[in-house]
C-alpha positions, 0 to 999 in steps of 0.5 A, spaced: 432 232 677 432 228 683 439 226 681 441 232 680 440 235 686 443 229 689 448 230 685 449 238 687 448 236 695 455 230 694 459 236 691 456 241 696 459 236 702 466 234 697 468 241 698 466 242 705 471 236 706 476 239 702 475 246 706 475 243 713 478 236 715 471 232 716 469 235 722 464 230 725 458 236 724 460 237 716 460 230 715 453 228 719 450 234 714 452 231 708 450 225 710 442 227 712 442 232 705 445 224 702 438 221 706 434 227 704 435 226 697 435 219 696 428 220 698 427 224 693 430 220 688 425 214 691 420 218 691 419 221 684 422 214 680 418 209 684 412 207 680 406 210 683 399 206 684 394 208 679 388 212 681 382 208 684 376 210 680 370 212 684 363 213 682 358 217 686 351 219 686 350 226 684 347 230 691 350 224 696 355 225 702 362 221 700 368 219 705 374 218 701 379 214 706 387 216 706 389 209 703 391 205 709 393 210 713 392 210 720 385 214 722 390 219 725 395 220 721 396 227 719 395 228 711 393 233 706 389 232 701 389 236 694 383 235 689 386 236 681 393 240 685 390 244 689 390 243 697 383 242 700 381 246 706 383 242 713 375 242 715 374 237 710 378 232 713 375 228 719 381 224 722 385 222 716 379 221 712 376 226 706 369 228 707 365 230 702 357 232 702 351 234 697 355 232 691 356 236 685 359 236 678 364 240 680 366 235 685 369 230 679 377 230 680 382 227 681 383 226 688 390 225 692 392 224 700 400 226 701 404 225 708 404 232 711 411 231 713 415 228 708 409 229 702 409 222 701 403 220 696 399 215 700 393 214 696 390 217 689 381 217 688 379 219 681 371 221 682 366 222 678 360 224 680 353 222 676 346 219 676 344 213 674 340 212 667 333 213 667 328 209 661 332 210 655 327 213 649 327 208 643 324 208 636 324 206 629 323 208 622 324 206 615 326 211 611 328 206 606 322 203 605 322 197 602 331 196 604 329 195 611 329 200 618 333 202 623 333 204 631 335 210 635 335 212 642 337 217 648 336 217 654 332 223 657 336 226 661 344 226 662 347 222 668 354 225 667 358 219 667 359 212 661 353 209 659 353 202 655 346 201 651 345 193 648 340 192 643 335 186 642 331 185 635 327 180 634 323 178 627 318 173 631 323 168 635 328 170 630 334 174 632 335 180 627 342 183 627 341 190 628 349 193 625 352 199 629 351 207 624 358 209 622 356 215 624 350 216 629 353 212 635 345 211 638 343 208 631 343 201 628 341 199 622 336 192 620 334 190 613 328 186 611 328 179 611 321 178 609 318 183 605 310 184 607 311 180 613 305 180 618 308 178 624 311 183 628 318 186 630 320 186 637 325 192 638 329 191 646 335 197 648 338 196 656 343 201 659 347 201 665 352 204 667 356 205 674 350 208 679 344 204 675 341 199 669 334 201 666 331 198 660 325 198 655 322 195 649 317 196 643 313 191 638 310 194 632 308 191 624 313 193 619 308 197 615 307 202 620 314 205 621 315 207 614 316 214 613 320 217 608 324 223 608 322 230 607 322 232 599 328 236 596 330 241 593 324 245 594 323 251 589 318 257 588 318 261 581 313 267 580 309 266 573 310 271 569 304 276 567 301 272 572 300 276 579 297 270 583 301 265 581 306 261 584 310 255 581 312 250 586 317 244 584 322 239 589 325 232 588 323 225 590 328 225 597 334 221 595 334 216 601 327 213 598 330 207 594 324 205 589 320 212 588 316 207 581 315 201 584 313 204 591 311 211 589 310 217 594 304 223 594 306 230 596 303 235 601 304 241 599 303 248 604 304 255 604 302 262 606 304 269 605 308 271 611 304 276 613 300 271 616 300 265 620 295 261 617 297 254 612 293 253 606 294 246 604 293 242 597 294 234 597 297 232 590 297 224 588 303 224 583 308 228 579 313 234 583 311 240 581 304 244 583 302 252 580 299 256 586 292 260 583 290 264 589 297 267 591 296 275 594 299 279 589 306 283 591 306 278 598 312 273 600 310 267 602 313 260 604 312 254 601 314 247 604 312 240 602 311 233 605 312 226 602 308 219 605 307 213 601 301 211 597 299 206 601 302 205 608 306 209 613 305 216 616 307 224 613 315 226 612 317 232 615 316 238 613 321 240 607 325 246 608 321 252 606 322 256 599 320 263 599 318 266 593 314 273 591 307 273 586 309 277 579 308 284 579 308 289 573 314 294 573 311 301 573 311 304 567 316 310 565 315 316 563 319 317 556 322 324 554 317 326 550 311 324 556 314 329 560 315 335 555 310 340 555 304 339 550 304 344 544 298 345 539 299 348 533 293 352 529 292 355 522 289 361 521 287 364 516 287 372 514 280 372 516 281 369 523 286 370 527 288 367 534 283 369 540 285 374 543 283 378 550 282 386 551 282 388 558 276 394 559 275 400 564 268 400 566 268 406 565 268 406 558 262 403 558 258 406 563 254 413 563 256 415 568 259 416 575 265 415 580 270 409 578 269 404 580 274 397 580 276 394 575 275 387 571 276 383 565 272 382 559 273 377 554 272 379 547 271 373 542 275 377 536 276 371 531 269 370 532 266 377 531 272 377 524 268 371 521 262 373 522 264 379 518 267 374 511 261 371 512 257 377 510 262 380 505 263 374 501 255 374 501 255 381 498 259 379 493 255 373 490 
């Protein structure tokens, strides 16, 4: 780019001499337009010096000098590209107080006049580590355990951690996890070994170091991973029963040699109280004393037989007690009854006759008018039964 400007300014002047026979001033113009691109060339082609990298503590006051630039010296300052405000600046130097994340950036000092770059900061602002958080488990049992830590708070900047285990005075090798970069992994040399492990973590960075160590027996870090493939089943025609199976978890390396027992916990989810049922062996258990039609959530625990401590919790199954469909109703339930009678001759179907009190009163004014019913089928039998006797 440079290049080309110089390259337009040498014809700018070219024609002017062309135009006019070199008059003094024509020449005096292209010779500061040559000099004021040669700077530019120079400036843009000439390797720069790599940022100065900077560490400041979070909430503290900075003065970022101009390079070597005189105290008086007129500059500008630009964070990542943007001109910083002339308040800031006390002489030459760059003046930064409290501290903030935010302050983090690339900082840059350019001659006021010709915008020559005189000096390059990259900050970065942080705090140092606190006492790291360190613990160890085995969830491989009897394979080995492994490590992790992390700090409790962040500090905002790199922070390099070294760990140190010891089987007694022996170094162990503590190999980095391909995946969980605050992890490392320690197989068991001594199986049943009565003498304890000694776990050490340091971490550093630019503003701070800090440490911390544990000791502990190899049994009392075992701890198994959660039971898999937990499931709930209703049992059919059984309204408060519920069959709860799982797996042994994948990562226990020897369930027949080093065998684990289950914590099995539930409860229907309108409550919030746990029933628990502990089981010495097998991967399945029947729930006797569910709530009927109610939802409950199930989850299991694992631990092994003798040393170590209680898995996580597995994740829940959910699952619903039997419940009996309702019945329904058939086409000839839902048509109206229908009685059929036989009758003889003799004794017809009931029937009612509606009377006049008057009829039967002996006198006086009408009065209102009820109903009288007259068992007729009784009355005709009564009468086949005394003619058929007259006949015998």
């Amino acid at each position: 780019m440079a290049e080309m400007e110089g390259e337009s300014l040498w014809a700018t002047c070219k024609v002017e001499m062309g135009n006019q026979m070199a008059a003094p001033v024509r020449w005096a113009c292209c010779a500061v337009l040559a000099a004021a691109a040669a700077v530019v060339y120079t400036q843009r082609h000439s390797p720069q010096e790599a940022p100065h990298v900077q560490y400041e503590r979070l909430g503290s006051d900075v003065t970022l000098p101009c390079g070597t630039a005189n105290w008086d010296a007129a500059v500008t300052w630009r964070v990542n590209g943007t001109d910083l405000a002339p308040d800031l600046l006390n002489g030459s130097q760059l003046v930064l107080r409290g501290l903030e994340l935010g302050h983090s950036g690339l900082y840059a000092c350019f001659h006021r006049d010709s915008w020559h770059l005189r000096h390059q900061v990259l900050l970065h602002v942080g705090l140092p580590p606190r006492e790291p958080v360190l613990s160890c488990r085995s969830n491989t049992y009897p394979k080995g355990f492994y490590c992790s830590w992390h700090l409790p708070t962040p500090t905002y900047i790199p922070n390099t951690f070294n760990v140190t285990v010891l089987h007694g005075s022996k170094i162990m090798v503590c190999e980095k996890d391909p995946a969980l970069k605050n992890r490392c992994h320690i197989r068991y040399m001594h199986l049943f070994s009565t003498i304890k492990y000694k776990v050490s973590i340091s971490v550093s960075n630019a503003l701070g170091h800090n440490a911390t160590a544990i000791t502990f027996d190899e049994f009392t870090i075992v701890k198994p991973d959660p039971p898999e493939n937990v499931v709930a089943r209703p049992v059919p025609s059984n309204p408060r029963r519920l069959e709860v199976t799982w797996q042994t978890p994948s990562t226990w390396p020897d369930p027949e040699s080093f065998p684990l027992k289950f914590f099995l916990r539930y409860r229907p989810l309108i409550l919030d109280q746990w029933q628990h049922v502990e089981l010495s062996d097998g991967t399945a258990h029947t729930i006797t004393d569910a709530y009927a039609g109610k939802e409950y959530i199930i989850q299991v625990a694992a631990k092994d037989n003798e040393i170590g401590t209680w898995s996580d919790w597995s994740v829940a199954a959910h699952a619903t007690p039997w419940t009996e469909e309702p019945r329904h109703l058939t086409t000839e339930a839902q048509a109206p009854e229908t009685t059929t009678s036989t009758t003889s001759s003799l004794a017809p179907p009931p029937t009612t006759k509606i009377c006049d009190p008057g009829e039967l009163g002996s006198g006086g004014g009408p009065s209102a008018p009820f109903l009288i019913s007259v068992p007729v089928t009784v009355a005709l039998a009564a009468a086949a039964t005394t003619a058929n006797s007259l006949l015998i």
